[in-house]
TIROLO-988496 format. One record per residue (C-alpha): residue in one letter; x, y, z. Coordinates in Angstrom, 2 decimals. Example, Ala and Ser with C-alpha at 12.3 -4.5 7.8 and 13.67 -1.06 7.14 Angstrom:
BEGIN
DRENFI  code        x        y        z
DRENFI     a    12.30    -4.50     7.80
DRENFI     s    13.67    -1.06     7.14
//
This chain:
BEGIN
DRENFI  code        x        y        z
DRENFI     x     0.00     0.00     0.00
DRENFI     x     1.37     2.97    -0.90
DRENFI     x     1.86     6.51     1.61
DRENFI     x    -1.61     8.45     1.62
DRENFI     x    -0.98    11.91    -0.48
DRENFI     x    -2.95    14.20     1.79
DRENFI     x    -3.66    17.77     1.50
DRENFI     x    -3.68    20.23     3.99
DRENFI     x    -7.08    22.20     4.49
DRENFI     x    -7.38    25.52     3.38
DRENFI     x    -9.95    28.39     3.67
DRENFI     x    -9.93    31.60     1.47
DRENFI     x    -8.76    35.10     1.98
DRENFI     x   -10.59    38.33     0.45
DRENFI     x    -9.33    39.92    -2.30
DRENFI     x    -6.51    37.11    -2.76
DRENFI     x    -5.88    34.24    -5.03
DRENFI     x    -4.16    33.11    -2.19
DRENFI     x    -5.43    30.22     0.41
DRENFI     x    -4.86    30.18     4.15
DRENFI     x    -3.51    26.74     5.69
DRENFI     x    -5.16    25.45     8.82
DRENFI     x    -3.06    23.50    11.36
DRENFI     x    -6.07    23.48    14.18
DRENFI     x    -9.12    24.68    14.98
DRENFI     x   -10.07    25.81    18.91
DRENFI     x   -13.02    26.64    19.91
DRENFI     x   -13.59    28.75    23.12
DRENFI     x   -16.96    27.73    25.02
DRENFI     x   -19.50    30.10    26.26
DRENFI     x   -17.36    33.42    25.71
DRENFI     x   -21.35    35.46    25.64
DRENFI     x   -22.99    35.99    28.78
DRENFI     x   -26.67    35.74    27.07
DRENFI     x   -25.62    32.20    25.75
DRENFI     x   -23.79    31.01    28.87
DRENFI     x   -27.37    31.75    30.92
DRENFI     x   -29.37    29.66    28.03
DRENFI     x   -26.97    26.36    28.57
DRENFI     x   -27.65    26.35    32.19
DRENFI     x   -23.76    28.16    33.42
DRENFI     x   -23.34    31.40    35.74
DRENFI     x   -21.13    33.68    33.22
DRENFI     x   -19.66    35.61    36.46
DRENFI     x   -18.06    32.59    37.54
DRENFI     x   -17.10    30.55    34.52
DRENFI     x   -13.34    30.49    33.45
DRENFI     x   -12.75    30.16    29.63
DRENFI     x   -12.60    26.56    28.71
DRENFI     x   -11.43    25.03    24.93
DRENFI     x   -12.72    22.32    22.45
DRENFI     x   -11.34    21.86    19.07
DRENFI     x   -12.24    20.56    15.78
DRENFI     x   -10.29    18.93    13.18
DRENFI     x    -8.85    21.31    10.69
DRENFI     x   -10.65    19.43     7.57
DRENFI     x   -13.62    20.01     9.19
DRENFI     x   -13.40    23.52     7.34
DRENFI     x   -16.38    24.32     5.18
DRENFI     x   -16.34    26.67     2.43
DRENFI     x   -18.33    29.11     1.73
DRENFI     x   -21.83    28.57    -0.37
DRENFI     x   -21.64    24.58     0.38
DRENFI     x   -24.44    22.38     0.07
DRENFI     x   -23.75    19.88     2.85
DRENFI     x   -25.15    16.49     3.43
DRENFI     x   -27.03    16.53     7.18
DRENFI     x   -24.31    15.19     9.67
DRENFI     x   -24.66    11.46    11.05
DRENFI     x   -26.20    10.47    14.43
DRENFI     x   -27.71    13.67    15.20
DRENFI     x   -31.39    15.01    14.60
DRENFI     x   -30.84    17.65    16.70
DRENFI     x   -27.83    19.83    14.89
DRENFI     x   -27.55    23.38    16.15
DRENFI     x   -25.79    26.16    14.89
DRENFI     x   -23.68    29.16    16.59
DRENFI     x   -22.59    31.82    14.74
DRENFI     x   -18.90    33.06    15.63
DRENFI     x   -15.90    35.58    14.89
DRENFI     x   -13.08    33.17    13.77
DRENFI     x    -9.39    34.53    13.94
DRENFI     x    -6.83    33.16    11.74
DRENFI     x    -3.15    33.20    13.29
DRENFI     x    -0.24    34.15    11.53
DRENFI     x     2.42    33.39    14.29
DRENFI     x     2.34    31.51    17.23
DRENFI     x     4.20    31.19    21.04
DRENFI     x     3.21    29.94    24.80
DRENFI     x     2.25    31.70    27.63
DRENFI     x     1.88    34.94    25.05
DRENFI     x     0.88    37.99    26.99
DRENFI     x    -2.65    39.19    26.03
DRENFI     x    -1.02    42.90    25.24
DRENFI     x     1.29    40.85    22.43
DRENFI     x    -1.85    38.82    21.23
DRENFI     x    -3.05    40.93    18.17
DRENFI     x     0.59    40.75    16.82
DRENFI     x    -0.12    37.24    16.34
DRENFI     x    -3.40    37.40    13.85
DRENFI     x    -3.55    37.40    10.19
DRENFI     x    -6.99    37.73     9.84
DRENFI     x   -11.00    37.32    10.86
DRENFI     x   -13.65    35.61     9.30
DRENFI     x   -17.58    34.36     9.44
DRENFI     x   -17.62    31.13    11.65
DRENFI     x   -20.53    28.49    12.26
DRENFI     x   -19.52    26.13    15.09
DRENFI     x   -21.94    23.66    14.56
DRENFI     x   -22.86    21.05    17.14
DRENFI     x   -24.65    17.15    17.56
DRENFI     x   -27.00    18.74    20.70
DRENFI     x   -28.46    15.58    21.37
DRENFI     x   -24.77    14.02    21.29
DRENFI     x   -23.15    16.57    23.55
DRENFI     x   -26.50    16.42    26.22
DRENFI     x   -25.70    12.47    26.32
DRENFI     x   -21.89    13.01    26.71
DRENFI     x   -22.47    15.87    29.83
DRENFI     x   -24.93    13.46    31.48
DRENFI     x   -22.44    10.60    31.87
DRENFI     x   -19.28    12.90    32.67
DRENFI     x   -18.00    12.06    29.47
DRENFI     x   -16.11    14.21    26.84
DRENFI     x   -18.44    15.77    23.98
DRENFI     x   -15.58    15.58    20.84
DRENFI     x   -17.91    13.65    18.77
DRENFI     x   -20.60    16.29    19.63
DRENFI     x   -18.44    19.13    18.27
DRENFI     x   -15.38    17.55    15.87
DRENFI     x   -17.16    15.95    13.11
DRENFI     x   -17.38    15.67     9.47
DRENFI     x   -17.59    19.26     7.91
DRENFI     x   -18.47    20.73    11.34
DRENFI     x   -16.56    24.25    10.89
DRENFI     x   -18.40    26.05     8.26
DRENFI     x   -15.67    29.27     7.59
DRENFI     x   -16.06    32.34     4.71
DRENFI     x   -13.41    33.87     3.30
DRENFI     x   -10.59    35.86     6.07
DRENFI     x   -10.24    39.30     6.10
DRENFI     x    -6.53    39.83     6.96
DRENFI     x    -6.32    42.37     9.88
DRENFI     x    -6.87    42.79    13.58
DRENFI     x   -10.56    42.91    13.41
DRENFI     x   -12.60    45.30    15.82
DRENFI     x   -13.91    44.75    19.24
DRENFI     x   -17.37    45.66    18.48
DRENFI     x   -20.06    45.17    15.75
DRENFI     x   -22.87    43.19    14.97
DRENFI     x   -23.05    39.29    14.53
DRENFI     x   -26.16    37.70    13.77
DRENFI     x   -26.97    34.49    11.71
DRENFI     x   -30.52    33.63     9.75
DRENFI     x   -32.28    30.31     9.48
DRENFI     x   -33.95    30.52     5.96
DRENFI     x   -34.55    34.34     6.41
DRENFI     x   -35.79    34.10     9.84
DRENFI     x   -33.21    35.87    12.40
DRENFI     x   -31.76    33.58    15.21
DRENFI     x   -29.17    34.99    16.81
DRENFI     x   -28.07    38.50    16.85
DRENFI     x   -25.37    40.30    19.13
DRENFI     x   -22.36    42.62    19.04
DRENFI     x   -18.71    41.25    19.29
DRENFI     x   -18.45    43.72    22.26
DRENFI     x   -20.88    41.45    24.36
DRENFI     x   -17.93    38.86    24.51
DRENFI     x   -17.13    38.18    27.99
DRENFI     x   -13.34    37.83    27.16
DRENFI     x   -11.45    39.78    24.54
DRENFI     x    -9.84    38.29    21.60
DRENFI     x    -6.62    38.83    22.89
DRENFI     x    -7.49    37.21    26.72
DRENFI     x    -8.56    34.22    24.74
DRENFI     x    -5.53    33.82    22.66
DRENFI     x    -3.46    35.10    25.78
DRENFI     x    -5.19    31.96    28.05
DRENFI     x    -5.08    29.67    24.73
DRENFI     x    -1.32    29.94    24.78
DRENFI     x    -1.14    28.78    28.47
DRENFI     x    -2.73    25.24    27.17
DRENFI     x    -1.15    24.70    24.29
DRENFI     x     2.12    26.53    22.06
DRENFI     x     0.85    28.16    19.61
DRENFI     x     1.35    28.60    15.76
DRENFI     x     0.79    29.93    12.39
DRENFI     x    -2.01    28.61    10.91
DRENFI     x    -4.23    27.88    14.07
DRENFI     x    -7.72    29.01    13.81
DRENFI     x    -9.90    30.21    16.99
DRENFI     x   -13.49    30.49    17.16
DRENFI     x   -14.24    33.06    19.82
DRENFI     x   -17.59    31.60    21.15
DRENFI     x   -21.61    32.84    20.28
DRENFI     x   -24.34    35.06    21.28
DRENFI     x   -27.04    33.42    22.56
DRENFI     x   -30.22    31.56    20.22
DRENFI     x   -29.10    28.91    19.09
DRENFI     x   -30.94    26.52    18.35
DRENFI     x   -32.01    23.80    15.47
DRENFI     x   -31.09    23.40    11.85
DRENFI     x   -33.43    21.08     9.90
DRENFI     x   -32.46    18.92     6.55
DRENFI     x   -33.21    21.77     3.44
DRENFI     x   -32.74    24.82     5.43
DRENFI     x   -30.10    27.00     4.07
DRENFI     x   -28.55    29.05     7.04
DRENFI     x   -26.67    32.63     6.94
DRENFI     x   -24.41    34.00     9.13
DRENFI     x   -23.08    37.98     9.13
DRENFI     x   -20.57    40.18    11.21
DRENFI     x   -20.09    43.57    10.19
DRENFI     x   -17.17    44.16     8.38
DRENFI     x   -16.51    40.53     7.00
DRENFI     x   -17.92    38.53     4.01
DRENFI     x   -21.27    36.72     4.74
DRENFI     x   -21.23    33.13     5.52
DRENFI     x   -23.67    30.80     3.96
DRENFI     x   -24.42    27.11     3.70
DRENFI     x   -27.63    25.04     2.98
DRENFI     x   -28.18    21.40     4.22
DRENFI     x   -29.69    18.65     1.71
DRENFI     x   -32.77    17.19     2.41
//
């Protein structure tokens, strides 16, 4: 058998031929205080806590994807992803924005019915978050984006969430600041910064969109 050729995931940047790699993809849980309330957690007392996804569970862009296995209760949270262009441990949070190349659209999507059944036993909720085309990204805007501005996301026209990025309970550079107390890190690495509270269901057929101000609109529809 011969060596598997694999290719390393990309994700496109605006106004550029050019592709971004992806190394990994963290996510930071619960980073809105509306959203912490509606998943049952005090916001005033929670520390920021990490998941990740595999980096070819990027999604470009305009995809029709097939409805994800084992789940008929998919969810989706709109986020602000940032793209990192260098990397480092225990990075102080005034250093952070040196590190990013970029921003972009996110949709963390999420098995609810998977996660609720790995909480209840104790156990951990990868499967719940990690899957198959589970990181739905639009094209990065390179730049240190802004600490405010509206993020919302539509569910065939119908608005679900909406929010500002200055509603985040941590700052983009605290999370990459506390991120690089876990883990060293590098060019390449993606981090989605948490959601505003709403979310809720995605149904097989429904196309769903997802906006911040300043960045290219994120859309994807799910086959029937």
């Amino acid at each position: 058998m011969q060596i598997p050729d694999i290719t390393v995931p990309t994700i496109a940047i605006a106004g550029s031929t050019d592709r971004f790699p992806v190394r990994r993809i963290f996510c930071v849980g619960q980073n809105y205080a509306d959203h912490a309330r509606e998943m049952g957690s005090d916001p005033d007392r929670q520390q920021p806590f990490f998941f990740a996804k595999p980096a070819d569970a990027v999604v470009a862009n305009g995809s029709t994807l097939p409805f994800p296995l084992l789940t008929e209760d998919l969810h989706h949270e709109v986020e602000l992803v940032i793209a990192l262009g260098a990397g480092g441990a225990n990075v102080p949070a005034g250093d952070a924005a040196a590190l990013i190349f970029g921003a972009a659209v996110g949709i963390d999507l999420t098995r609810r019915d998977l996660q609720a059944v790995a909480k209840k036993a104790g156990r951990p909720w990868d499967m719940a978050k990690g899957f198959d085309r589970s990181a739905p990204i639009a094209a990065l805007t390179p730049g240190v984006p802004a600490d405010n501005g509206m993020i919302a996301l539509d569910v065939d026209g119908e608005t679900r969430q909406s929010g500002d990025l200055s509603m985040m309970i941590w700052s983009v550079p605290e999370i990459i600041a506390t991120l690089s107390t876990y883990v060293e890190l590098a060019a390449g690495d993606l981090i989605f910064t948490g959601t505003p509270a709403g979310v809720g269901p995605i149904l097989r057929g429904q196309s769903v969109r997802a906006t911040i101000d300043g960045f290219e609109p994120l859309t994807v529809t799910f086959a029937r």
